[in-house]
Each structure stands twice: as structure tokens, then as C-alpha cells.
N, C-alpha and C positions, 0 to 999 in steps of 0.2 A: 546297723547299729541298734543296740537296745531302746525304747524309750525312756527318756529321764525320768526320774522315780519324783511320781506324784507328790510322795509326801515332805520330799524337797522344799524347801524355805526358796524364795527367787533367787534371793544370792546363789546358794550352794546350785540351785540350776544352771544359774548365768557363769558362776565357774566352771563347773564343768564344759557344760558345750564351749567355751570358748579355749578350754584347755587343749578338747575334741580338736577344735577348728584351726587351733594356731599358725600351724606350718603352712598352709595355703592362705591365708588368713589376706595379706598381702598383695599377693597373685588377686584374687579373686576379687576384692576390693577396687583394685585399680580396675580391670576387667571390666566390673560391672556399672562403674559409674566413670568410666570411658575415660576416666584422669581429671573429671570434672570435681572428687576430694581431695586432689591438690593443689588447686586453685582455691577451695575455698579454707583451708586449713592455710596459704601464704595471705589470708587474709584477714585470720585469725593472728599470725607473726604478725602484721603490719600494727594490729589495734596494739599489741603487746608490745611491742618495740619503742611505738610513741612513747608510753609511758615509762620506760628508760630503767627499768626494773633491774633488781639485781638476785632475787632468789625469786626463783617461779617453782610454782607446783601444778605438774598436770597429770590430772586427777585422769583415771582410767585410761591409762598412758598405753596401754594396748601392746604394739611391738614397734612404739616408740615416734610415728611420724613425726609427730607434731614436736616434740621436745627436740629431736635432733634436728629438726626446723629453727629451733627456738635456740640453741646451743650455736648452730653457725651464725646466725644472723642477729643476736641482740648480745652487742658486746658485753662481753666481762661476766654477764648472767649467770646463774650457775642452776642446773633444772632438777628439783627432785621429782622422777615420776613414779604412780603407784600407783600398782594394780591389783585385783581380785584374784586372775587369774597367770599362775606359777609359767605355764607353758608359754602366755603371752610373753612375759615379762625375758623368759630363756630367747625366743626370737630377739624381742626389741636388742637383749644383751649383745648378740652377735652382730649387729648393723651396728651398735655402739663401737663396737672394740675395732671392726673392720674401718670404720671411720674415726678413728681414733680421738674418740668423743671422751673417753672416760674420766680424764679429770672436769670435765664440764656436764655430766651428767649421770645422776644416782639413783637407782631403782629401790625400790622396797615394795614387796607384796603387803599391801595391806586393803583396807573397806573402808569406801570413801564414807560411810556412815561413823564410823571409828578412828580417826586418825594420828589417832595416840605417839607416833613417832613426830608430831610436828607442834612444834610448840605455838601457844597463844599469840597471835600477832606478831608470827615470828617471818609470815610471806609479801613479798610485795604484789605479785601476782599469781594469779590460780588460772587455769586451763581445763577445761572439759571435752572435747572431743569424740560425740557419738556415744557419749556413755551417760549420761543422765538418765536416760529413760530407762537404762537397766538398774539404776537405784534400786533396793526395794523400798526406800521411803524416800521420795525425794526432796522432803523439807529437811527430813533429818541431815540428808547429805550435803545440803547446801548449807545450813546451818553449820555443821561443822568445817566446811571450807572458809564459811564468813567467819568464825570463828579464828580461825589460822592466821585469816588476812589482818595487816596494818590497817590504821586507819588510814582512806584513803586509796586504798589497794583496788586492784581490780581484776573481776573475776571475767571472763570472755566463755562463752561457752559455744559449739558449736553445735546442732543437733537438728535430725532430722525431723520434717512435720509436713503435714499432708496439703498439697495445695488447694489454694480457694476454689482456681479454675474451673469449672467441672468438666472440662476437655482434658486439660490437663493430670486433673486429678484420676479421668477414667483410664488415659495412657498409664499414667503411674500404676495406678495399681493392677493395670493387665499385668505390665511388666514385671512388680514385683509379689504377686501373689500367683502367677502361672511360671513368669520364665527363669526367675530368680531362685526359685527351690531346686528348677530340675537342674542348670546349670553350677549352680552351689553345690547340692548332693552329688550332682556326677567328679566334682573335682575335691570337693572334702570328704567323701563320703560319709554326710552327715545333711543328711536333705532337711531334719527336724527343726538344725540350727536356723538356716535359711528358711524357714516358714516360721518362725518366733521372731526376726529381724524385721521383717516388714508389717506384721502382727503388733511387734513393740508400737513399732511409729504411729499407728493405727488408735493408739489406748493413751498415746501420750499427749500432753492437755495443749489444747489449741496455744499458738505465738504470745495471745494478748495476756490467757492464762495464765500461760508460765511466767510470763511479766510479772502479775499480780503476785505471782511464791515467788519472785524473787526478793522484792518489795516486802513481801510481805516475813521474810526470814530476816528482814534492816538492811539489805542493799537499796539504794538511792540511784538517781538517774540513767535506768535503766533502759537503752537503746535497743532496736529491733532495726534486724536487716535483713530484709527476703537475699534469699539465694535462688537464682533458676528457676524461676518460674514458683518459690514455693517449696520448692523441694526440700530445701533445709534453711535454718535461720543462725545469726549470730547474733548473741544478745550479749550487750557490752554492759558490765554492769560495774558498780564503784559501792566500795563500801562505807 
């Protein structure tokens, strides 16, 4: 595959390779983290469910886990997801219809920076899911989720970060800077994608960090939850 063109803005990168990647997208996901992000994506449902919501928005809805998570298991709910990229959004569709999710859950391509199909404190809850860090601004984006949200709403985000360990952290990134490109490239054939995924996590700002942008966009009592040693966090935040 070509290199993606430099002169690319992140977005129009982060679209494409992920338009690239879709159809294995899935596969290779579950593969690589051994089914350890669906365990922690039913524990992203649990935060969401408490709060007894009834329109959720999950932002970089990808090929849909988490929503059709969210669709069986918090009654009556109803999920708008919505993503950058078109190719995701064509998978997520087909697990929707096969599960016959559709009147419980609506796609729109759109940028979580921009989300002009959703009205002002028109959400009860918001969902992120492994896509923050591919923001290109990520105050901007969370701003405008807070934006969306009710007062009182709550936004859950799930995402990965590097652990404090330093044992752990040395396994981690054997694993994802040596084994993760070449197993990625041999089954997407797109090895580039997979070396900007664990690169992402790499650049995106330490647990306590993202706490203070969360806080710092007007979300309030904002919770942190180590996952696995580190490996990834869920920060429950309330608007």
C-alpha cells in the first residue's frame, strides 16, 4: 500500500487508513487483545446503563461494538453512532441489520469535532471508545460532545494509555511496536495502519492529563479506572 500523503490534515489520515482497515478491522481487534476489549467495553455498558439513559451518542462508533452493546442491554435506549470513516460505519451497518438492531440504532458519518446533526443538550449519554486519541483536537471534540450532553449527562470514554509498570510497560510495547505491525499488515494488508495505533497511545497525554481536559472542557466529577495492568482507562465523567 501507498503511504498516506503527508500533506493530509490527521482527520483525512485517520479516515482513510481506517476506511483501508475496516473489513478485518474486527477480526484483528478481537485477535489481538485476546477478547480482553470486550470485557472492558461491558464495562463501559455497565457505567451507561446505571445511569438509565435514554438517547446515547457514541462518538467513533467504528463497526459498532459498543452501541450494539448499548442497544441490547439498556432498555428502551436508543443509540446514535458516528463516525469519520464511511467503510467503518458500512461493517458496523451489516452486524446491525444481521441483529436486527435497526430501529434501536442510527449511524451518521460525521467528525466528532463538528457535530452539527446533534442538537444542543439534546444527549443523555455520550460514548467514546478507542477514538479520542485519534481526534485531531481533542478539546475541540470533547467540547462538542459536552456541548450535546444534558445537563447532568454522562460522557464514559474508554481509551488506551501506557502503563506506569515499567515491566509491563516494556512487554507492552515489545508487543505492540514489533508484533502488532507485522501481524496487522499480514492480515490487513496495511502494516502503516498498525504502526500509527500503538504510536497513537504513545503521544496521547498521561490518565491524570486527560482528567484535567476533561475538567477542563466543564465536565465535573471525573473518575479514572485503570484497566489490565494500565493498558487502557475509563474515565466516567458527568457534565
Amino acid at each position: 500500500m501507498k503511504p498516506y500523503n503527508q500533506e493530509q490534515t490527521k482527520k483525512e489520515q485517520v479516515e482513510e487508513m481506517f476506511d483501508n482497515i475496516a473489513p478485518t478491522y474486527d477480526r484483528l481487534n478481537h485477535i489481538m487483545s485476546l477478547n480482553i476489549d470486550r470485557i472492558w467495553r461491558r464495562r463501559v455498558m455497565r457505567i451507561i446503563r446505571r445511569a438509565k439513559p435514554q438517547r446515547i451518542m457514541d462518538v467513533a462508533t467504528g463497526t459498532g461494538d459498543l452501541a450494539i452493546a448499548m442497544a441490547r442491554k439498556v432498555n428502551e435506549a436508543h443509540i446514535l453512532g458516528v463516525d469519520l470513516s464511511e467503510e467503518m460505519l458500512s461493517e458496523a451497518r451489516k452486524k446491525i441489520k444481521r441483529l436486527e438492531l435497526e430501529k434501536r440504532i442510527t449511524l451518521e458519518k460525521g467528525d466528532a469535532e463538528n457535530l452539527t446533526m446533534v442538537a444542543s443538550e439534546s444527549v443523555d449519554a455520550a460514548t467514546v471508545a478507542f477514538g479520542v486519541r485519534n481526534f485531531e483536537n481533542i478539546e475541540r471534540g470533547l467540547s462538542e460532545i459536552y456541548r450535546t450532553l444534558r445537563p447532568g449527562g454522562k460522557l464514559v470514554v474508554l481509551e488506551f494509555s501506557m502503563p506506569k509498570n515499567r515491566l509491563v510497560r516494556w512487554v507492552y510495547r515489545q508487543y505492540a511496536h514489533r508484533l502488532l505491525p507485522r501481524i496487522g499488515g499480514m492480515i490487513s494488508k496495511d502494516k502503516q495502519a498498525y504502526t500509527y495505533l500503538p504510536d497513537s497511545v504513545e503521544e496521547f497525554p498521561a490518565p491524570e492529563r486527560f482528567a484535567e481536559i476533561l475538567k477542563g472542557v466543564g465536565f465535573k466529577s471525573v473518575k479514572l479506572s485503570s484497566q489490565s495492568f494500565g493498558i487502557a482507562y475509563i474515565y466516567d465523567a458527568t457534565k
